[in-house]
ZAMARGU-4260 file (C-alpha; in steps of 0.2 Angstrom, whole numbers, plus 5000, padded with zeros to 4 digits):
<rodrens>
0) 4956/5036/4995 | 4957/5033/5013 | 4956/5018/5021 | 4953/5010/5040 | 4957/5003/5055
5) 4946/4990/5066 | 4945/5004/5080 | 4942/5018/5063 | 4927/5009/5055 | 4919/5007/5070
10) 4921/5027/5076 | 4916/5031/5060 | 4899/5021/5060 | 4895/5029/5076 | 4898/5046/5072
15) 4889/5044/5056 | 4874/5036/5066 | 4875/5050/5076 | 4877/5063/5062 | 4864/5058/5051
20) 4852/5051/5065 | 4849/5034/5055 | 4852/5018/5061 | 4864/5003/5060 | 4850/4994/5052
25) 4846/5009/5040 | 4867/5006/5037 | 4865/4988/5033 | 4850/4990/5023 | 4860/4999/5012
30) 4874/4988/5014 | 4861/4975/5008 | 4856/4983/4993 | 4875/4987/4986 | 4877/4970/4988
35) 4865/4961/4977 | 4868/4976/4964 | 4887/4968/4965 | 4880/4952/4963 | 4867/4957/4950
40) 4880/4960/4937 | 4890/4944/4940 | 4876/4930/4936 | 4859/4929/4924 | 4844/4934/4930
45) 4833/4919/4939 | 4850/4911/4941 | 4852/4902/4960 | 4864/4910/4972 | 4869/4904/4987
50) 4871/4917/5003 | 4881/4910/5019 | 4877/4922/5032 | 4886/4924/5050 | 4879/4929/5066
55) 4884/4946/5066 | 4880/4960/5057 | 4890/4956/5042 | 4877/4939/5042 | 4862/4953/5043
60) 4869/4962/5028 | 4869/4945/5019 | 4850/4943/5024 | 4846/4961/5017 | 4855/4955/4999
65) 4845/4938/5000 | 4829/4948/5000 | 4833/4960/4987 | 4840/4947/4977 | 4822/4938/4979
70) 4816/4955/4973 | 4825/4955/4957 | 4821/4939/4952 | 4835/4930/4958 | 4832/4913/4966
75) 4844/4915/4984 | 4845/4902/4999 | 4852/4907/5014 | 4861/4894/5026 | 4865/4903/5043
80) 4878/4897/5052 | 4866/4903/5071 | 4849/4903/5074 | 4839/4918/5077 | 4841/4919/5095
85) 4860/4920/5093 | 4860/4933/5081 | 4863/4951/5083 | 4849/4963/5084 | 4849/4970/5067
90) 4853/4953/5059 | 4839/4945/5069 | 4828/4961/5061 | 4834/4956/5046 | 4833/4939/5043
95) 4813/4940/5052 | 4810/4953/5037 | 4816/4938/5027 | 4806/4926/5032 | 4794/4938/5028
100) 4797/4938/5009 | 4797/4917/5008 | 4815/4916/5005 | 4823/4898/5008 | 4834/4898/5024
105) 4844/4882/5033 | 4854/4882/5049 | 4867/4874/5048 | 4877/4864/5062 | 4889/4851/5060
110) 4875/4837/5055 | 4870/4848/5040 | 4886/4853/5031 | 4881/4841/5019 | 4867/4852/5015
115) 4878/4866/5011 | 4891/4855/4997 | 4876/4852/4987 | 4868/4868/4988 | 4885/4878/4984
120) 4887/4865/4969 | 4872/4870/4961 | 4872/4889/4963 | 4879/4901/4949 | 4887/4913/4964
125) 4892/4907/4982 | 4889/4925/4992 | 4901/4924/5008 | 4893/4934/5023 | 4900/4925/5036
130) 4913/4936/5046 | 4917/4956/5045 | 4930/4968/5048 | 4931/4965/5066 | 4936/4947/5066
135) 4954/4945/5076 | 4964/4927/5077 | 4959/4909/5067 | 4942/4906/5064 | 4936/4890/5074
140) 4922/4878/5075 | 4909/4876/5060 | 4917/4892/5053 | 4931/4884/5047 | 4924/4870/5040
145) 4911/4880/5030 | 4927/4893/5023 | 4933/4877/5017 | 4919/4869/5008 | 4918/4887/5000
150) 4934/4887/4993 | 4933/4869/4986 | 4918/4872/4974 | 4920/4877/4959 | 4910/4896/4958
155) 4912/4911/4958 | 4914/4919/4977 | 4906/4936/4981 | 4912/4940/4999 | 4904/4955/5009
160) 4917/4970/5016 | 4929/4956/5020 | 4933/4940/5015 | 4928/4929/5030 | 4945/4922/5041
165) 4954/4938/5035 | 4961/4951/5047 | 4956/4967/5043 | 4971/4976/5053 | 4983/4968/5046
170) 4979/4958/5032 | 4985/4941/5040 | 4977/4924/5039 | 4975/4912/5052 | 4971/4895/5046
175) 4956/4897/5033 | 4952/4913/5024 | 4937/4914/5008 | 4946/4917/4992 | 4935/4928/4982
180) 4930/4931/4966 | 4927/4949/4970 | 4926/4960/4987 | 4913/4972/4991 | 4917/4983/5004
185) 4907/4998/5012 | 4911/5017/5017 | 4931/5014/5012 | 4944/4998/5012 | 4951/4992/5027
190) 4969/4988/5029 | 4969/4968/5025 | 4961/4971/5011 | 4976/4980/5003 | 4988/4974/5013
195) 4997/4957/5008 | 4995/4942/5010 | 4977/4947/5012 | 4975/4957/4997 | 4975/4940/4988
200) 4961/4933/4993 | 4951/4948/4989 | 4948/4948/4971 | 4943/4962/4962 | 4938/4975/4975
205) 4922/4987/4974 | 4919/5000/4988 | 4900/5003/4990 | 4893/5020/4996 | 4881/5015/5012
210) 4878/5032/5014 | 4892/5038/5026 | 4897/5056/5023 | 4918/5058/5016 | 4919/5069/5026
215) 4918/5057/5041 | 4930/5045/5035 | 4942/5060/5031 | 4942/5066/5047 | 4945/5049/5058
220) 4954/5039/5045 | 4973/5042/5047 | 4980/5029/5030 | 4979/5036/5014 | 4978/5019/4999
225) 4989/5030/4982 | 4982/5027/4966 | 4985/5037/4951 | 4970/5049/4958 | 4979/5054/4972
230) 4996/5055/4964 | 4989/5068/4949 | 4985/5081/4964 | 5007/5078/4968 | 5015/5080/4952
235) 5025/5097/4955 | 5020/5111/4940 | 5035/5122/4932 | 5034/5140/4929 | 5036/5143/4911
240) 5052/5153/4914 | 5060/5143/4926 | 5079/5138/4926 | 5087/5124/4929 | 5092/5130/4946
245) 5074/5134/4952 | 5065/5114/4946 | 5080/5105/4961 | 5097/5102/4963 | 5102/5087/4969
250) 5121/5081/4975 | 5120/5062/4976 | 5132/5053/4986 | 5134/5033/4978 | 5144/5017/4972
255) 5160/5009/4975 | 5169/4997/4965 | 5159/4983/4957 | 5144/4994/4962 | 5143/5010/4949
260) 5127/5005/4945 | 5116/5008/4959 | 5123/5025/4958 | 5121/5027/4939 | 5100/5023/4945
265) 5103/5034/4958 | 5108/5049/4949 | 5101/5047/4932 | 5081/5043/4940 | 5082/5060/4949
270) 5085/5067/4932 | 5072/5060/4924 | 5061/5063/4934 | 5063/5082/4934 | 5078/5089/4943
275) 5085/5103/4936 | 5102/5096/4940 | 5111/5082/4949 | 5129/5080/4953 | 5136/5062/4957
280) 5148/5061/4971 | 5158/5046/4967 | 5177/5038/4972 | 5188/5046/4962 | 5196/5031/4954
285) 5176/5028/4946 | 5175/5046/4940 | 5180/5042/4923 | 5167/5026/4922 | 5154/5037/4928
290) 5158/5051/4917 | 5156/5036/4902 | 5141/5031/4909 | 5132/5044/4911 | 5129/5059/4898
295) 5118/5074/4908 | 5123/5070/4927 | 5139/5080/4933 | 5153/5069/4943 | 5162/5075/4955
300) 5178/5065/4959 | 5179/5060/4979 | 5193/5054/4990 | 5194/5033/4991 | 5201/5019/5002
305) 5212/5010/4996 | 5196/4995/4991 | 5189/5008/4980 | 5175/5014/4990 | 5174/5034/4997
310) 5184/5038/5011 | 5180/5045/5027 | 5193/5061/5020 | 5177/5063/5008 | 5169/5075/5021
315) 5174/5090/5020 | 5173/5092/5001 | 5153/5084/5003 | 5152/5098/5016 | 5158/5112/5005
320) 5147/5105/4991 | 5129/5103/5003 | 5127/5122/5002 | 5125/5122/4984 | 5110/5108/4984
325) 5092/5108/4989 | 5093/5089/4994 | 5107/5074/4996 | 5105/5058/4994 | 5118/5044/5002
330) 5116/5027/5001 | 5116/5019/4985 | 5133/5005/4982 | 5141/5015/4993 | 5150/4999/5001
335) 5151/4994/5020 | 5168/4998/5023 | 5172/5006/5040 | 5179/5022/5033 | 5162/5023/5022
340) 5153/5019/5036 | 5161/5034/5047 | 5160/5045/5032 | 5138/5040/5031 | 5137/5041/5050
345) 5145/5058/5051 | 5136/5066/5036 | 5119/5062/5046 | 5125/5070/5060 | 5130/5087/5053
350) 5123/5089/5038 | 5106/5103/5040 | 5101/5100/5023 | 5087/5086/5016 | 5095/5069/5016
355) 5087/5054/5006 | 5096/5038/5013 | 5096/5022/5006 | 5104/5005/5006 | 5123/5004/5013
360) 5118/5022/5020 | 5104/5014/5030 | 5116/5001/5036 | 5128/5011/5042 | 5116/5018/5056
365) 5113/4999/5062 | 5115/5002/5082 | 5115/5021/5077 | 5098/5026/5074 | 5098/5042/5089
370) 5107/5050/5074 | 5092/5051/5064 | 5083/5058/5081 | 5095/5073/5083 | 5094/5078/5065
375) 5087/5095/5064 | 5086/5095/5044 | 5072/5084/5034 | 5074/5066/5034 | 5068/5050/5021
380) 5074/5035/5023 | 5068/5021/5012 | 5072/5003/5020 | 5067/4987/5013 | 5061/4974/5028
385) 5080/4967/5030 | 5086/4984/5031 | 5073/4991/5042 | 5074/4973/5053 | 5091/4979/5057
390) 5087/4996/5060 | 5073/4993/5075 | 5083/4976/5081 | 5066/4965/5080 | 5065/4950/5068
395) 5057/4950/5051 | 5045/4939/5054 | 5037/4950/5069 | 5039/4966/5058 | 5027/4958/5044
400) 5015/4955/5055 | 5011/4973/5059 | 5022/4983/5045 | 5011/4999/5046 | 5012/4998/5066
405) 5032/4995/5067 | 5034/5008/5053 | 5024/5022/5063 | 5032/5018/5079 | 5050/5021/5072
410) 5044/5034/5061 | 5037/5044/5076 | 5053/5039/5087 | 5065/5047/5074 | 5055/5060/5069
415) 5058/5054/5051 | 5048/5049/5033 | 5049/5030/5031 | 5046/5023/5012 | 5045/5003/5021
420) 5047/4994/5001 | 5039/4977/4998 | 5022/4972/4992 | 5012/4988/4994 | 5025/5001/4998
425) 5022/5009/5014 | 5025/5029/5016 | 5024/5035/5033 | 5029/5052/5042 | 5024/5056/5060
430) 5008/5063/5055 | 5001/5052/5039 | 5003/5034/5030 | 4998/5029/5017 | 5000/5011/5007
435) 5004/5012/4990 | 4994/5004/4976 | 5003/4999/4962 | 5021/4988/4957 | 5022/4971/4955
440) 5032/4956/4959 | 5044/4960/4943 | 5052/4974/4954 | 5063/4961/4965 | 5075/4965/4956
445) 5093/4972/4960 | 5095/4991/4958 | 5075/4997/4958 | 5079/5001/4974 | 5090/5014/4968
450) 5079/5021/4957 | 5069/5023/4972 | 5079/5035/4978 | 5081/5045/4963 | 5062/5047/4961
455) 5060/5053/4979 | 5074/5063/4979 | 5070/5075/4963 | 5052/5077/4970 | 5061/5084/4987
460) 5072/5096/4977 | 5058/5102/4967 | 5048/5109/4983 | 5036/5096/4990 | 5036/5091/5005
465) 5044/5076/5013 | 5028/5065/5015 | 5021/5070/4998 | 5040/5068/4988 | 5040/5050/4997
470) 5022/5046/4991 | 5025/5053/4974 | 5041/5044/4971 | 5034/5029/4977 | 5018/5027/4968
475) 5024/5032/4952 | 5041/5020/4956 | 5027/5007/4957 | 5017/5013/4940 | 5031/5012/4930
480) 5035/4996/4935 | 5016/4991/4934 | 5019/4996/4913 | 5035/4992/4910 | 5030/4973/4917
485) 5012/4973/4906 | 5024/4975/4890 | 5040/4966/4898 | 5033/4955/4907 | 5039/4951/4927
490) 5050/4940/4921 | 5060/4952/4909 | 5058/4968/4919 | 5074/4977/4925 | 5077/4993/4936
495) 5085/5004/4922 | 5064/4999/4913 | 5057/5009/4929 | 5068/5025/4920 | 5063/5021/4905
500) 5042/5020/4908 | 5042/5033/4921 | 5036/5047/4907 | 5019/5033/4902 | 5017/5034/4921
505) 5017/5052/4922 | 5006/5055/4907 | 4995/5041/4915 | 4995/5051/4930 | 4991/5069/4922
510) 4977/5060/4911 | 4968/5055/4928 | 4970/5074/4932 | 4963/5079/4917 | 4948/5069/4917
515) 4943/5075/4936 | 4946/5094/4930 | 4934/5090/4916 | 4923/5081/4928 | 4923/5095/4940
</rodrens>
């Protein structure tokens, strides 16, 4: 499923305007009739619903639900925060075509809010119509005051495309923003709505078809939202006579003292998710803990420092050992000590084979990103936001404001695949994005990240390509951390969980496929 941009949606209204040769009020009639459908199922028939329209064409889509509503045998009032003269064209269209069918209608001002309190109070669904997509900054004037009353009443809260005070782009919220029972949004999603904090206030989210042809939104669209649907189309298919040489190899490259764990994940979550076969590259005073540890990963004893941690001396055997791998990854526990640090840094720079780099591997390349730029060989690097903060030099705060643009900047820059981890994962490569749909707040925990890179890394060495391995990884990173939390609970849940429920995510996965090969 794709979603868009602002600047998207709006190409892709005119170019299906154009295509199709129907109008933008042909577009919001149908806009009008998938809304009361929505709102049909969530209250009784002759119930009262309230409809708080805007002066836009989101308003207008609110006056085409009215009258169907009417039609259905609903009882709907309209309060208008403009009157006719200020609308927009299609709206104005809309609301006379109203008027036309004896529906009840207020204007609201400042002097009149009162008005609305009681109507909303009485009214079995409050439908919020108010802004659309292409609201940018904090809503102001009677607005605001009207999102408020909204959200105090007690009801449920349909909201149409967009909760009103979101920000579609980026999902921000500037002062008031509806809180809605349930989103119905048109053609596709758009950013905000997936994106967090946004994605809270939506509710439960329906995408209506208007009438705009896939097609359309295929071609313009350039973010991709992961559910299990897409992911089925990933999952990489064996040969019924392959070997364990042919399904990925994978050398990983982790841990230190007090740190064997994040490269226990490491290693073991490439297994388990399919490689044929993964050695662990560890400080050679850990071998014998790893080899306890672990039961089907191989360990390979490395040079150390004298703190345990693998020592810059550790190149040349890494180097003999890349040529019998189809991907490393290097990152995981691996320490911040200055000989590790060269070791990393000097790895990225000669190494032609794919690298996945993690944690204290991304660390290392603080002040040293041109080293990812002059890579010639596949790169993944899977930050989280302190990680990636550090990487691009700009604050935290200013990244979350726009993660997908500052992740496509850097991505593009280094010529990379960028898994940005947080609330909906972001996978990004020079050429796609896409947000990822599924994991839970259970996952702030120490080590999934890891796990991460065990997942991504297996998909790599089994022949897909960067962009898809992250994506794959990812989503079902997320899924089995979705499962494990629905039996666990958040509370309970714990990287080594994300292991164990990655084969229920799979199986869930392959079920979708199986369904839509049935379905044709």
């Amino acid at each position: 499923m794709r979603i868009a941009s602002v600047n998207e949606m709006l190409e892709i209204e005119e170019e299906a305007t154009k295509q199709l040769a129907i109008s933008t009020r042909d577009l919001m009639e149908n806009a009008g009739k998938a809304i009361a459908d929505e709102a049909a199922g969530m209250v009784s028939a002759g119930e009262h619903i309230v409809i708080v329209c805007g002066k836009g064409n989101n308003g207008g889509d609110g006056f085409v639900a009215a009258r169907y509503l009417n039609e259905m045998g609903y009882v709907p009032t309209v309060f208008a925060l403009a009157p006719a003269e200020q609308l927009s064209e299609d709206a104005r269209d809309a609301l006379s075509s109203l008027h036309a069918a004896s529906v009840k209608s207020i204007i609201l001002d400042e002097y009149n809010l009162d008005n609305l309190a009681a109507g909303l109070r009485k009214a079995a669904l409050i439908i919020d119509s108010v802004f659309g997509f292409s609201l940018k900054g904090a809503v102001r004037g009677i607005a605001g005051d009207v999102i408020k009353i909204i959200n105090v009443v007690s009801c449920p809260t349909l909201s149409v495309d967009i909760p009103s005070g979101l920000e579609s782009d980026t999902g921000r919220i500037h002062g008031v923003c509806v809180w809605a029972t349930k989103t119905v949004t048109f053609t596709c999603p758009k950013n905000g709505l997936v994106t967090y904090p946004g994605a809270d206030t939506v509710g439960d989210l329906v995408v209506a078809d208007i009438g705009v042809p896939r097609e359309i939104v295929e071609r313009i669209s350039r973010v991709e939202a992961i559910s299990a649907s897409e992911a089925s189309e990933l999952l990489p298919e064996r040969k019924p006579d392959a070997h364990k040489r042919e399904v990925g190899q994978v050398l990983v490259i982790a841990g230190s003292q007090g740190m064997t764990g994040a490269a226990a994940l490491a290693s073991e979550s490439a297994l388990r998710s399919g490689a044929g076969l993964v050695m662990l590259g560890i400080p050679s005073s850990l071998n014998t803990i790893l080899e306890q540890k672990l039961t089907e990963v191989m360990t390979v004893p490395l040079p150390e420092t004298s703190e345990r941690t693998l020592d810059a001396q550790a190149y040349e055997k890494i180097t003999e050992l890349s040529s019998s791998f189809d991907v490393i990854a290097i990152g995981p526990g691996i320490s911040r000590n200055q000989s590790s640090v060269s070791l990393v840094r000097k790895l990225v720079a000669s190494l032609a084979c794919p690298l996945i780099i993690d944690a204290d591997g991304l660390n290392a390349l603080i002040s040293k990103v041109k080293l990812l730029k002059e890579r010639s060989g596949t790169t993944i690097i899977t930050p989280h936001l302190g990680e990636f903060s550090r990487l691009v030099e700009v604050p935290v705060a200013e990244i979350q404001q726009d993660r997908m643009g500052f992740a496509r900047k850097a991505a593009e820059e280094w010529g990379v695949v960028i898994v940005l981890k947080g609330a909906r994962s972001l996978v990004v490569s020079p050429e796609k994005a896409a947000i990822i749909l599924a994991g839970n707040p259970g996952m702030a925990s120490a080590g999934t990240g890891d796990v991460l890179t065990g997942f991504i890394t297996s998909y790599l060495a089994q022949g897909l390509d960067p962009y898809e391995a992250a994506v794959l990884g990812a989503y079902l990173h997320g899924l089995s951390g979705d499962l494990a939390a629905n039996e666990l609970t958040e509370w309970c849940l714990v990287a080594s969980d994300l292991i164990r429920y990655l084969p229920k995510a799979i199986k869930k996965v392959q079920n979708v496929d199986k369904r839509c090969s049935t379905s044709g």
